[in-house]
N, C-alpha and C positions, 0 to 999 in steps of 0.2 A: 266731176266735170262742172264745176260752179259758174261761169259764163262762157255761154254758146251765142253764135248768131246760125241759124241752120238758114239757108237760100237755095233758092231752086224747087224745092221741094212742091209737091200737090197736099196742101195741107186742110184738111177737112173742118168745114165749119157750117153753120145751118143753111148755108146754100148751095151745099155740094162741097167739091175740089176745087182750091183756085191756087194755083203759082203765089205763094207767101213767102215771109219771112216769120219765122217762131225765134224767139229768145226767151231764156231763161237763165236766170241769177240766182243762185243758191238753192235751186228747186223750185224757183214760183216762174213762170210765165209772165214776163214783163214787156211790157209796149217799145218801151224803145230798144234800139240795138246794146250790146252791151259789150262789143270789143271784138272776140274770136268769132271768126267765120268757119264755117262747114259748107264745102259744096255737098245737096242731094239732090240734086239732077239725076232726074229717072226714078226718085221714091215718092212713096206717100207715106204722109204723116198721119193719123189716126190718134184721137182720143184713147189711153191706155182701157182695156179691158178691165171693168169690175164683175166677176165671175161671184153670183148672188150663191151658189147651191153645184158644189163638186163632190165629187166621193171615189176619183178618179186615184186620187193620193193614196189610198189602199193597197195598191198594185209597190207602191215602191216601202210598205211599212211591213209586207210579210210576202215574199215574190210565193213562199213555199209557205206549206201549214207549218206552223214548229217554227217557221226563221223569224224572229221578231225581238231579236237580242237587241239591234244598234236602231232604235225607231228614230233618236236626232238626226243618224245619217239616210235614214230612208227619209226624211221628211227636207229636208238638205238637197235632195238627189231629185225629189218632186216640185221643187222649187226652180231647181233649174229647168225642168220640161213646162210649169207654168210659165215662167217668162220667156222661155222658146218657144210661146204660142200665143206673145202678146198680153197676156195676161198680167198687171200692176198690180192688183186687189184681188181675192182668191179667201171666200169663204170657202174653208175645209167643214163637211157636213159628217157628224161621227154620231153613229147611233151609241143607244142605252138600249135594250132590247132584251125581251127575254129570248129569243135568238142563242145568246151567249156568242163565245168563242170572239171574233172581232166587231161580234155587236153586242158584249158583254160589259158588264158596269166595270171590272177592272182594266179590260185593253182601251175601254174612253178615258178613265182616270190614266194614262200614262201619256194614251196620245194628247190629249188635253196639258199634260205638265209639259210635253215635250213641244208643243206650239208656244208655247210660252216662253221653253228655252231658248229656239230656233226664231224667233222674233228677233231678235236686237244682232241675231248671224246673216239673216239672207236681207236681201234689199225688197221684194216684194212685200206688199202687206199684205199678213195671213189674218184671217177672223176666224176666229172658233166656232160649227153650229153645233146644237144639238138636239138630234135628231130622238125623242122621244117617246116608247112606245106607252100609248095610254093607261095599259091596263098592268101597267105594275104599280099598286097600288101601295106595296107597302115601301117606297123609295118617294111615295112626294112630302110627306112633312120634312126630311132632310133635303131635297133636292133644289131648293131656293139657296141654301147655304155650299151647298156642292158646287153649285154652278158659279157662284160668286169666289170660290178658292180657284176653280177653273178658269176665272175671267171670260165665260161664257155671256155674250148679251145680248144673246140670237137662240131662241130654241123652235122649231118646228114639230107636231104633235103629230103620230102616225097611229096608223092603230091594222096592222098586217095578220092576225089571228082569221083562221081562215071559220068565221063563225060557223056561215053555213053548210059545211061540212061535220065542224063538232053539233051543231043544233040538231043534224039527220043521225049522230051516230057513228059516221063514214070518218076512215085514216086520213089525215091530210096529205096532201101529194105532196112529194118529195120528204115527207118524214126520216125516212133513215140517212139524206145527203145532210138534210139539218143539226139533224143529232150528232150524226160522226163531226162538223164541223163546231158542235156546242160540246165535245168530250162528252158524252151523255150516251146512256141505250138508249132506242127507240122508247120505251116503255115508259122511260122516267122522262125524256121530252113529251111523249103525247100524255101521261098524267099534270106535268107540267101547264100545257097548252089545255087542256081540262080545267084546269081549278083556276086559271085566269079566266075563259071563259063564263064560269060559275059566277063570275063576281062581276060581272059585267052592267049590271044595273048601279054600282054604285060607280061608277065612273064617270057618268054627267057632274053629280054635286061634289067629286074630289075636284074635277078638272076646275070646277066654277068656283072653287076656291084656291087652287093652286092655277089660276091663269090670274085673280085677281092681287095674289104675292108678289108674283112676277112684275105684276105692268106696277105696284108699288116701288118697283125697283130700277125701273126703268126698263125691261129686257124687251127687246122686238118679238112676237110671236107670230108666225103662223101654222095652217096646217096643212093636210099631205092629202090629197086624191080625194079631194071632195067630189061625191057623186050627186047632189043634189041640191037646189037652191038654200032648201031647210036646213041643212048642213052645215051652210055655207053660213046660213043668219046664226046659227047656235054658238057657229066660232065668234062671230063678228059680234055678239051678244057681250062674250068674254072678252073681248079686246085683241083678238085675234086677225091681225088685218092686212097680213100676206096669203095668199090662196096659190101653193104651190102645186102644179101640175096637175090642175082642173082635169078629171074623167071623161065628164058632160059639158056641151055647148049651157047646158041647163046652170050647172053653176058656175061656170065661167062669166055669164051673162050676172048674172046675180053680184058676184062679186065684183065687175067694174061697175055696173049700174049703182052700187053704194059705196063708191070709191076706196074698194079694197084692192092693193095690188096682188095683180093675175101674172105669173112668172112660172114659164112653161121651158122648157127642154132645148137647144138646140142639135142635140143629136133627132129628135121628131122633126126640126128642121129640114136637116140634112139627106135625110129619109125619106122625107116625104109623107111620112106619119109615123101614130108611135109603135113602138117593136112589139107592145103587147094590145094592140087595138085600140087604146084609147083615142081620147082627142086630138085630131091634128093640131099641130101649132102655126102651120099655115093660114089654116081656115080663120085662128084667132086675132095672125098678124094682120090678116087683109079687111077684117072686120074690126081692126084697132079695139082688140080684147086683152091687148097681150101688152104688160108695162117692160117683161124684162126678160132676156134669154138663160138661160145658164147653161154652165158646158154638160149638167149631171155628170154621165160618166165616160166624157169623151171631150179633155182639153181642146184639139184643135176645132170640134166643133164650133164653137162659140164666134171663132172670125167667117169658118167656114156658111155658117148661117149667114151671119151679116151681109157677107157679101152675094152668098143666092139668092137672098131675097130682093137684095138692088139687080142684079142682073134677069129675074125672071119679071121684072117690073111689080112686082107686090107691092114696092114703096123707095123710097129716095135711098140714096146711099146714106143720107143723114141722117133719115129717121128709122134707117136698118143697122148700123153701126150703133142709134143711141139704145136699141136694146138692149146693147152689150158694154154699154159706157153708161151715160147720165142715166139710161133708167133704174137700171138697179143701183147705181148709185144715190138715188132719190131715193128708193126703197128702203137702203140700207141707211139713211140721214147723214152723208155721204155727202157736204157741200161744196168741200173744197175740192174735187174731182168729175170728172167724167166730159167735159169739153177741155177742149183747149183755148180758154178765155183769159182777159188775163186777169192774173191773182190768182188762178187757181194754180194745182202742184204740178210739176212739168210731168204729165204721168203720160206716153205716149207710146205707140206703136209705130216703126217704122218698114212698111209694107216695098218688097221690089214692085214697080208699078207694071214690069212685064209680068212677071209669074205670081204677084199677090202675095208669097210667101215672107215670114217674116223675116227680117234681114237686122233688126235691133227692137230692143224694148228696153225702156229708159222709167225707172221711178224715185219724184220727186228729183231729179235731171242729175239720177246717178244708172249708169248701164248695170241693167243684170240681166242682157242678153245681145250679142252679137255676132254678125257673119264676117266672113274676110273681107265681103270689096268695100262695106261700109264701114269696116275697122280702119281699114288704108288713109277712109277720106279722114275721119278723125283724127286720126295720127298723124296724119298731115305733114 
């Protein structure tokens, strides 16, 4: 769909909704008209969603344990429900984990080739994370070169070892749901989770030198459920300067006070808080702690936040909507996206303005998602 004129529409821009006219030529956003008209009278136009941290795509790469033959068509079939949910931009988040099973080093290395495949098939743009557990030490002298055959240049650092459980002695909960999912007895995952534990002092100096590889390389770093300010500076010491899903107001506050981006949950949104007690993300939006939403593990989340937070009045529809547009798009260094200004890419959501639901999603001003009444008006 190389030139549009859209009219009518409520097109969103830093002072709210106003009755515009959007065009676009060859996928850029252009000021002047360019030929074809579209009536959308009765929709709104929206900045496309750039989705910083999903993990949603899992559900469509093994429905069942054992099914994980056709991953291009499970990653295909995920694509299509990201852009049925406004979604343009859509980092997929894939663990390395001593977990195993789908957060094991061989199902990343597939799902990782198979994003790479599926790149130049679907119209949304996929980005690869990787989601890394700290304490496998013997995978980081390789893993700057792993990630670079992956086209990986986003990793985030977790570290899920239930220490204080192995420190007292005590089974970790859920041990035997882990195991059956890692092909393992109980006995050789909890020796497993032992001797990583063991080695845990040498993990600060592997990371301070495998986070200083990376940022040679240019790769974005952050980290996962920082519960402390001190945490928070150790990362940022490393070049670590996304702060995903902040625990504590403690290091949430730390980390935008030294200008690191704080990027929280919109399912926590939608909730009303998080599923496992942590930090609201409320509390963060309305205290302007929070640079950017992401869907984690609930696609429609991400519009559904935006727009609760304009409605319970926390903040404007424009600077609720850019949580989920320009700010992780700044995050991710992302310029030519996330408003609809022009010269940037016609990346846009198109909302029914009765029911809010999506009714089309356009990236770089080609459709890869539409309803019937808005298909009519195009077809014209």
């Amino acid at each position: 769909m190389p030139n549009v004129d859209i009219n009518g529409a409520f097109v969103l821009g830093p002072d709210g909704l106003e009755i515009n006219r959007l065009s676009f030529n060859d996928g850029v956003i252009v000021a002047d008209a360019v030929g074809r008209a579209v009536d959308l009278t009765g929709f709104m136009l929206l900045p496309g969603i750039v989705d910083l941290h999903g993990d949603g795509f899992e559900r469509h790469l093994a429905q069942r344990r054992g099914a994980m033959k056709q991953m291009d068509e499970g990653l295909v079939a995920c694509e299509a429900e990201l852009a049925a949910n406004g979604i343009t931009t859509a980092v997929l988040a894939q663990f390395v984990s001593w977990e195993g099973g789908m957060r094991g080093l061989e199902f990343a290395d597939r799902v990782f080739a198979s994003i790479k495949n599926v790149n130049n098939q679907v119209v949304t743009d996929l980005h690869p994370q990787l989601r890394f557990e700290t304490h496998l030490l013997d995978l980081y002298a390789e893993l700057p070169e792993r990630m670079a055959e992956w086209g990986v240049k986003y990793i985030v650092f977790n570290d899920h070892l239930p220490h204080d459980r192995l420190d007292a002695g005590q089974t970790p909960r859920r041990l035997n749901g882990q195991a059956l999912k890692a092909g393992r007895s109980p006995e050789t995952h909890l020796n497993l989770m032992q001797a990583l534990h063991a080695e845990r002092d040498q993990v600060p100096s592997a990371l301070d030198w495998l986070c200083m590889t990376l940022a040679k390389h240019g790769v974005r770093m952050g980290s996962h459920d920082d519960a402390t300010a001190a945490i928070r500076a150790d990362w940022r010491r490393r070049g670590v300067h996304v702060a995903e899903f902040p625990e504590t107001m403690e290091a949430a506050e730390a980390a935008h006070d030294a200008g690191d981006a704080v990027l929280m949950g919109s399912p926590n949104v939608v909730r009303g808080g998080s599923h496992n007690g942590n930090l609201s993300a409320l509390d963060l939006v309305a205290m302007g702690y929070c640079d950017a939403l992401a869907s984690d593990y609930h696609y429609p989340s991400a519009r559904r936040a935006a727009l609760l937070l304009a409605d319970t009045g926390v903040c404007s529809l424009a600077d609720a909507w850019a949580l989920v547009s320009s700010g992780p798009a700044r995050v991710l260094g992302l310029t030519d996206r996330g408003d609809l200004g022009v010269g940037k890419r016609a990346d846009f959501v198109v909302l029914d303005s009765r029911t809010r639901r999506v009714a089309a999603t356009f990236v770089q001003g080609r459709v890869s998602y539409m309803t019937g009444d808005i298909a009519e008006r195009f077809a014209g």
